[in-house]
N, C-alpha and C positions, 0 to 999 in steps of 0.2 A: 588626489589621484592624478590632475594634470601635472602636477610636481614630479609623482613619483615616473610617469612614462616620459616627462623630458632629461631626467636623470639617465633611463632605460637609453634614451634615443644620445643623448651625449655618450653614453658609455662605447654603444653602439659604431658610432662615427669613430669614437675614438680608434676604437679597436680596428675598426677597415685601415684608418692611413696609417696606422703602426704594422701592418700584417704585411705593408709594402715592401715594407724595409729588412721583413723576415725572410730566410730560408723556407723550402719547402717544408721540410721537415717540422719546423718549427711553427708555420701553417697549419700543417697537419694538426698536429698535437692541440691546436688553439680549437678546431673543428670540430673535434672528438671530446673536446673536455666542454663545450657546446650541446653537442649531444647528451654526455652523458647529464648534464644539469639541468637539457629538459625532462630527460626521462626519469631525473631524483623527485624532479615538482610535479608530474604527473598526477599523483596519488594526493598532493597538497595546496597546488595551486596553478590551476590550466590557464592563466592568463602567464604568469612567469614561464611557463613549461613550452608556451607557444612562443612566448620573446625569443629565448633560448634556442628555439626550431629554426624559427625565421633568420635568426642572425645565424646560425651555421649553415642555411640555406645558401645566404649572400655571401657569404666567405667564401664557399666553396665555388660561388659560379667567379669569384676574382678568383683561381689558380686556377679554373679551368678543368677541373679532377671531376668526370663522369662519375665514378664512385661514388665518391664522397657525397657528390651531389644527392644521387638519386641515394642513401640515405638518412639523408638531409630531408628529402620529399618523404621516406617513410616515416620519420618521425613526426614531422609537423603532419602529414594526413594523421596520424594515430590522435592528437588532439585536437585536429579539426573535426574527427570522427567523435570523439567525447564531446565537441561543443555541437556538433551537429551541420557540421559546414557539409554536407555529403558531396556538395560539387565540387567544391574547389579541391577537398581530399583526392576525389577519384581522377580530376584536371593533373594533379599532382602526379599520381599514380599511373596514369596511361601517358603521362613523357617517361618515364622508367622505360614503362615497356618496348618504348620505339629506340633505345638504346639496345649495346650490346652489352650487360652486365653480368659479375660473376653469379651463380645458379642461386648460391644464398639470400642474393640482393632479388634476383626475380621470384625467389621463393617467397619473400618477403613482401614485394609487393603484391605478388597477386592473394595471400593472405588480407593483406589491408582492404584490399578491392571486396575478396570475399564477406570483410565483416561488415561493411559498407551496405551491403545487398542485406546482410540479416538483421541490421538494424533497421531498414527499410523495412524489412519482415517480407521481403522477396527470397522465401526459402528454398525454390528450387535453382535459383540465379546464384545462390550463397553454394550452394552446397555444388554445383557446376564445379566455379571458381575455386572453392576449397580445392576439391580435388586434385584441380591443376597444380594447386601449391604444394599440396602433399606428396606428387608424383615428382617435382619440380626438387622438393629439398630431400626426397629419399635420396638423390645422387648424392648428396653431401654429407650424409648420414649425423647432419649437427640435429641430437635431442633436444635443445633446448630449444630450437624453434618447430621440429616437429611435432613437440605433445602441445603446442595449443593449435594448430589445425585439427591434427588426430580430437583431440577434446572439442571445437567446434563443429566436425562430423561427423560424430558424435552425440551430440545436444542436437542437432539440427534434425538427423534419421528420427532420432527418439519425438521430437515436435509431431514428425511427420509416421509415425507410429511403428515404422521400417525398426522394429527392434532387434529384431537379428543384424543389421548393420549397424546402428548403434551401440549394441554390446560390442563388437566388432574391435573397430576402432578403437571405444573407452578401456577396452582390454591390451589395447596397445599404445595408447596413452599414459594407461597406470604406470607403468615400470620404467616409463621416460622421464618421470615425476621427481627422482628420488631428490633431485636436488632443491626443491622449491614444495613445502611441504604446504603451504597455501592452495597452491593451483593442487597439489595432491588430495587434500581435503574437499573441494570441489570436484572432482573426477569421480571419489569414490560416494560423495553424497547423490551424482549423475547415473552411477554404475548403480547403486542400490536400489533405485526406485526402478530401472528398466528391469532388473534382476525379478521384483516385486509384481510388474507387471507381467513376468514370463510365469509365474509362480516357480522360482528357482529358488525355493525356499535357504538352502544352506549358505549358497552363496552370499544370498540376502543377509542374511545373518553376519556374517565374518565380515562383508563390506563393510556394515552399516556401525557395526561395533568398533570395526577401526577409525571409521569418518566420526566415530563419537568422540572417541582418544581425542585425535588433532582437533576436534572443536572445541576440546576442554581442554587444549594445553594452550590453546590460541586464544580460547577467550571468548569466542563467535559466537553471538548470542543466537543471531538469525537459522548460522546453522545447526543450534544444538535445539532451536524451536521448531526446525522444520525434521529433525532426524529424531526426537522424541516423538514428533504426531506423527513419524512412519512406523516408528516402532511401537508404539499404543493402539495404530493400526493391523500393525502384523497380528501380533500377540490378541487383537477382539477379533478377528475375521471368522468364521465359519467353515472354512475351507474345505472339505471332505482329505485335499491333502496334506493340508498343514497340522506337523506334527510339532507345533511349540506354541499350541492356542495355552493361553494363559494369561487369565481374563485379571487376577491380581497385578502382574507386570503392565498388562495393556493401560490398568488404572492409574500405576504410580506412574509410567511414561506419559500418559496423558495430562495428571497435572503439574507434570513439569515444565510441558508446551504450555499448557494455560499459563503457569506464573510467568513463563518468559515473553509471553506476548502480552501481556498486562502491563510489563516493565518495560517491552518496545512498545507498548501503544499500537501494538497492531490489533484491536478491537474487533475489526473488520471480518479477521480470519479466526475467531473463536471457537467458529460453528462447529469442525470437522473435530478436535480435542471433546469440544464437551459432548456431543455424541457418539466420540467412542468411550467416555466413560460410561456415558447413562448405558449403551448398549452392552457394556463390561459388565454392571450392574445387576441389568437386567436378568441375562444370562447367570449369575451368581444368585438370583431368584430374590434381591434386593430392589424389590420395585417401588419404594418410595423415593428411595435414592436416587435410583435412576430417572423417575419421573422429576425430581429436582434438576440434575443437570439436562435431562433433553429439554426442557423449558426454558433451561439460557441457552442452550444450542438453535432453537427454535428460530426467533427474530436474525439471529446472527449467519443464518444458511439461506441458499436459493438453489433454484432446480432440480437435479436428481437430490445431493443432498437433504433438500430438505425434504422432498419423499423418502429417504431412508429414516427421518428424525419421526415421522407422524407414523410410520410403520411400528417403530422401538414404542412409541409413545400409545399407539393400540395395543400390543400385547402387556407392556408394561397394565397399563387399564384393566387389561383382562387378568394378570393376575391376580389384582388388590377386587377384583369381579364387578369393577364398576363399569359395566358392560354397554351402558350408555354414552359415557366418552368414548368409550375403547369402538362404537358403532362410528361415532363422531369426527374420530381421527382415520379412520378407516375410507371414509367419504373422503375426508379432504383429500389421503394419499392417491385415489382413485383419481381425483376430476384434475390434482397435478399430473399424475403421468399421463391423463390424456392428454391434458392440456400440452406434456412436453412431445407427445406423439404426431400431437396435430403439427406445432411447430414443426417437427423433423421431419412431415410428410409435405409442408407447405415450402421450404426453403429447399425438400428435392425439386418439388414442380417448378419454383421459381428458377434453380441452376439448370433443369431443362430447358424451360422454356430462352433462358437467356444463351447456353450453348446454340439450341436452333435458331434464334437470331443470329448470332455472330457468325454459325456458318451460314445464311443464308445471305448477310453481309459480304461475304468471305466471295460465295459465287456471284451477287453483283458485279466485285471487283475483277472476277474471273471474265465475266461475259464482255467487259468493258474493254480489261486487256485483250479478250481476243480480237474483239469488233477493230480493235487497234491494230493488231495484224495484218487482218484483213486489208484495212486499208493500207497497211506500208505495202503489204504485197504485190496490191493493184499499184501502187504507185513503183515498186522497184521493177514491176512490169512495164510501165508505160516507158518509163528510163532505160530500160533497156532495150526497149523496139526502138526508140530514138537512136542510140547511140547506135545498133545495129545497122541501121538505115545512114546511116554519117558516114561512118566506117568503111562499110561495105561496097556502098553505093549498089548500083547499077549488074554492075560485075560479079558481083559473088550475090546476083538477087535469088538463083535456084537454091546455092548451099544457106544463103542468110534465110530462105522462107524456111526449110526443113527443120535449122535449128531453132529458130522460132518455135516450130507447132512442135516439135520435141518439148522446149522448156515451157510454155503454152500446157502441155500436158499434165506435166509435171507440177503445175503450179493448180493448176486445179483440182488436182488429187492433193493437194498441202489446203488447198479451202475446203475442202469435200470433209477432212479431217476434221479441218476446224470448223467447220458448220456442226461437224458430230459430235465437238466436245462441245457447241455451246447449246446445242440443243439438247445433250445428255442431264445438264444441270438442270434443265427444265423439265425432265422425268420424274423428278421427287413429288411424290403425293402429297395432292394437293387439301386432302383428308385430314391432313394430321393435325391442325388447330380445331376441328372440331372434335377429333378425337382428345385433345388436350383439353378441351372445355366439358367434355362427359369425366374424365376422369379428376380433373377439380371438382366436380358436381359430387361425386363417389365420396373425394376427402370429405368435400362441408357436408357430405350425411354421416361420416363417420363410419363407413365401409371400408374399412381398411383390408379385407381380403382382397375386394374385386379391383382398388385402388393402387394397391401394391401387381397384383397378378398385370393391371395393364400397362403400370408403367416401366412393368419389366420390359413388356413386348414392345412396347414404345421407342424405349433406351433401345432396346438392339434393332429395331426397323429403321431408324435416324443412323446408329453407328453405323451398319450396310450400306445404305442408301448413299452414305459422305462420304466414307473410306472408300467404298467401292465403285465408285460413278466415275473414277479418271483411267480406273482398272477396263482391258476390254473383253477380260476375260472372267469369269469366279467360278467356285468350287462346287461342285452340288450341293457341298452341307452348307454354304451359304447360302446358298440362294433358297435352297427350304426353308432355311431361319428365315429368310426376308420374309419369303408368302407365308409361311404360318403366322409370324406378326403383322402383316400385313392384313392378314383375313381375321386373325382376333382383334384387332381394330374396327376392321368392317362390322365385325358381327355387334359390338359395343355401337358403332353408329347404327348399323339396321335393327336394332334392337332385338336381338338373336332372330332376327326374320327366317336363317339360314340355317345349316347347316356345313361342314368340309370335312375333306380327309386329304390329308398330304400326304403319298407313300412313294417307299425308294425303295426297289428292287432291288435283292441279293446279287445280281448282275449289276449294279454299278458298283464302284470305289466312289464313297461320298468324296474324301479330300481330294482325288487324284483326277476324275472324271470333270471336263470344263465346260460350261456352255457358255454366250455372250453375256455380257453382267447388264442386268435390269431388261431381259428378253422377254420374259416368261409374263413381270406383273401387271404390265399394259395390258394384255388377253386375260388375269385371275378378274381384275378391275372391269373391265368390261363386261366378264360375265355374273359377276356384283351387280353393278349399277345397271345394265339393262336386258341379260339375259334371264334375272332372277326378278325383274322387277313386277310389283304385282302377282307374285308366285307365292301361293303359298308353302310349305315343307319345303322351299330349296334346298338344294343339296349342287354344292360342287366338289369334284374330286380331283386331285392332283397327282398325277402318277411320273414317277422317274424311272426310267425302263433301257436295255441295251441289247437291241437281235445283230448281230453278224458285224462287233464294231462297233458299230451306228448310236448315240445315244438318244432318246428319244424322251419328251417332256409333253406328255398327255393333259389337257384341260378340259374338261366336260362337267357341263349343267343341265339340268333338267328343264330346263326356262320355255321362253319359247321362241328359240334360235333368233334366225337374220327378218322374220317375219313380223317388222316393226311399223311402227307410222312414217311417215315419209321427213313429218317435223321432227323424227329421233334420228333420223340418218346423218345429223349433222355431227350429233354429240357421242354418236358409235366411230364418229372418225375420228373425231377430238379426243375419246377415251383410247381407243386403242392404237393411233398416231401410227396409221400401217406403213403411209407413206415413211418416216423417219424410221421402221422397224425394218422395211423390204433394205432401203439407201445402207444400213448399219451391215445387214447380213453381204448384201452385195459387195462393201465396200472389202469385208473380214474375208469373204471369200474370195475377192483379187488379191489382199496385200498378207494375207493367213496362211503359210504352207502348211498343205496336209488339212485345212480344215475347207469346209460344205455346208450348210446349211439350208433350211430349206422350213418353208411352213404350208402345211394344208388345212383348211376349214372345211365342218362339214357339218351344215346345217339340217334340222330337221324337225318333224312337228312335236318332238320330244326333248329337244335339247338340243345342246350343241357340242358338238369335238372340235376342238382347236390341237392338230398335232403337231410340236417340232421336233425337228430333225436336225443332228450335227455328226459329220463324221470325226473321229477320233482326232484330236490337235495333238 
């Protein structure tokens, strides 16, 4: 091996001091015939394929030819991308782009970059970048490099389940194919199965029968094992639409998959071939038969599959009437789909709960930058009353005091701001980890109604709460959805101690009509946590209402109003944070045109009214 890369490297050298003495042209030609011998050994041998790269790399940077060069760079990234070099590729890749090259050359490289990301299996980063490349070589209308983007996004939607965009593209990939019946075979083995999944049954068909042709003219064992287990599939499905069920076809496609995967030693992937025989079987009311292949499909399947194998393998039991397996396998199909239900219910909580970290991450960093502000601000204050004071001296002290308290002003309504945004972040309830420890409690009892029903309201009290807390405004039918999830939370911690009712009056327009965003839930919360407390039949009601203009946001409980202990008055300020709510309305109603605000409470030995008021923004 050291023999054979000191020969590579002699050749190498050679070729540089001889390329001195050549003409451009003659250059050229040595560069390209460089290229073309790595992309011959690509498919045979990515150590030769990368020599090849690399030395018309360095030729190209002696003449000097940007072209050329960058690609030079897209060749060698395409095998560094095969050997797995993902940096140096993409190092490659982004000097292209800080050039000025012709649109095919950038078409090309930001494809490279794209594959880059999906090999990473950063699929929405890939499918970004594709685009670009797509929109990038549609100027040049060359198809040979545009059907494998189109066929990259493509495969990537289809990943990402976006099947209406993956048909999309693959349908406009197809007919760019004609020249390269390889990548064509793959396209339509890619088009058949999203086709499958749309249940586009004809089309299914005609794709899937022509991607059979080219894999038996080509030879492809792989693909002629994966296009018989689709079509052994089609043909045993059940479908109510599928009018080509044909449970004989489904059997002889099916052991044709099985022999080819026997022959590739693909063992692994049995499972899905042998129970669509057994399930072909079945259905033909051949239930020994069938009870033979689901029993090699058995061992060879995991998750949903193998709950479809124990399901086949109960009725199959039932009809030979040996009702005791057929109880047996019935069980097992059972305690798997919980088992695969708990999983699905446990990895939603867990992407929960790790979104509400990361954005609660997200607003550390917020508060942090602004506390930062803050300080520059004081500080490009202080610097400027200096310089003011230098400047001016003595002489201009009446006009230098005025503009002072001018910008003086000004600067304090930019802190007043930023006091509001960083105290907005600290409005998100503080409820929601215990609400998130009730509705775990719910999964591990296997309450999947009351588990699902809370972490609907959960997911959108969190979306409102995040998306809308930098908003100074929001829509009524938001801020409904927030307190309705809000108080089906409460009600889950108070352990339905309560009662509510959320109504919106035929006088307002839910989208159109605005109040201040997060106004209303400090007041719902407080009349929670202290106007209900100790109550038994709470009941609070929330009304959205509009007399003469005016919209108005009514709060009333049956509790027992402002008539508390003296040691609750601390934590009636701290829940409904009035000082940060009066500063918020004050602030919207100096810098708000056209809007008013205003709140009145009205305590009594019944309950309590909390009413706001805003005039029309």
């Amino acid at each position: 091996m050291r023999f054979f890369y000191t020969i590579l490297f002699s050749l190498l050298l050679g070729n540089i001091l001889t390329i001195c003495a050549q003409s451009n042209s003659e250059k050229i030609d040595i560069i390209e015939q460089n290229l073309k011998s790595s992309k011959d050994f690509m498919q045979k041998n990515l150590d030769s394929s990368f020599f090849y790269a690399n030395r018309a790399q360095l030729l190209s940077q002696k003449i000097d030819n940007d072209t050329l060069l960058a690609k030079a760079n897209i060749q060698k990234s395409s095998v560094l991308i095969f050997k797995k070099g993902f940096n140096e590729a993409d190092s490659l890749l982004q000097g292209n782009l800080t050039k000025r090259l012709p649109l095919h050359i950038e078409g090309q490289t930001l494809h490279n970059l794209g594959t880059i990301q999906y090999y990473k299996q950063d699929f929405e980063k890939a499918l970004d970048i594709y685009l670009q490349a797509a929109k990038t070589m549609e100027k040049v209308s060359n198809s040979k490099l545009l059907v494998n983007t189109y066929t990259n996004i493509g495969t990537i939607n289809s990943i990402l389940k976006n099947f209406k965009n993956a048909t999309t593209y693959l349908e406009r990939a197809l007919p760019l194919s004609e020249f390269n019946e390889i990548l064509r075979l793959q396209i339509l083995v890619n088009l058949s199965n999203i086709y499958k999944e749309q249940k586009l049954y004809k089309k299914f068909s005609s794709t899937i029968l022509e991607a059979e042709q080219l894999a038996e003219k080509y030879k492809s064992k792989r693909s002629l094992s994966a296009i018989y287990n689709n079509l052994s599939t089609h043909y045993s499905e059940d479908a109510l639409n599928n009018p080509e069920l044909d449970y004989d076809l489904s059997i002889t496609y099916g052991k044709k998959s099985v022999a080819i995967k026997k022959e590739l030693n693909l063992i692994h992937s049995l499972g899905l071939p042998y129970n669509n025989i057994g399930h072909s079987y079945l259905r033909k009311g051949q239930y020994q038969t069938a009870i033979k292949y689901l029993d090699s499909a058995l061992p060879k399947s995991q998750g949903l599959l193998k709950s479809y194998v124990y399901n086949n393998l109960k009725e199959s039991y039932e009809g030979i009437n040996n009702f005791k397996k057929a109880i047996i396998y019935a069980d097992l199909k059972d305690q798997l789909k919980d088992s695969i239900n708990n999983a699905q219910q446990k990895e939603k909580v867990a992407e929960l709960t790790e979104k509400f970290e990361s954005e609660k991450k997200q607003q550390q960093i917020d508060i942090l930058d602004t506390k930062t502000e803050l300080q520059a601000l004081t500080i490009s204050q202080q610097k400027y009353l200096l310089i003011v004071l230098i400047a001016f001296g003595l002489l201009f002290l009446i006009l230098g005091y005025f503009g002072f308290q001018n910008y003086k002003t000004k600067q304090q309504l930019n802190t007043v701001l930023l006091q509001q945004k960083l105290r907005k972040t600290q409005l998100n309830p503080h409820f929601l980890f215990n609400a998130l420890q009730s509705i775990q409690n719910f999964i591990y009892k296997n309450d999947k109604e009351k588990s699902s029903s809370y972490l609907s309201s959960y997911s959108k009290l969190i979306r409102l709460v995040l998306e809308k807390s930098d908003d100074n405004f929001t829509s009524v039918a938001d801020d409904q959805l927030a307190i309705e999830s809000y108080l089906k939370l409460q009600q889950l911690n108070q352990n339905d101690s309560f009662s509510y009712t959320v109504t919106v009056e035929n006088t307002v327009d839910e989208d159109f009509d605005t109040l201040p965003t997060l106004i209303t839930q400090p007041f719902v919360e407080n009349a929670v946590l202290h106007g209900l407390k100790n109550v038994t039949n709470g009941n609070i009601a929330v009304s959205y209402y509009k007399e003469n203009a005016m919209l108005f946001v009514s709060i009333k409980d049956n509790g027992k109003g402002f008539e508390v202990k003296s040691e609750e008055s601390k934590k009636l300020h701290k829940s409904m944070s009035m000082n940060i709510i009066k500063e918020q309305l004050e602030n919207l109603n100096r810098t708000s045109k056209g809007f008013n605000g205003d709140i009145s409470i009205h305590p009594s030995q019944s309950g309590t009214k909390v009413t706001l008021s805003f005039a029309s923004k």
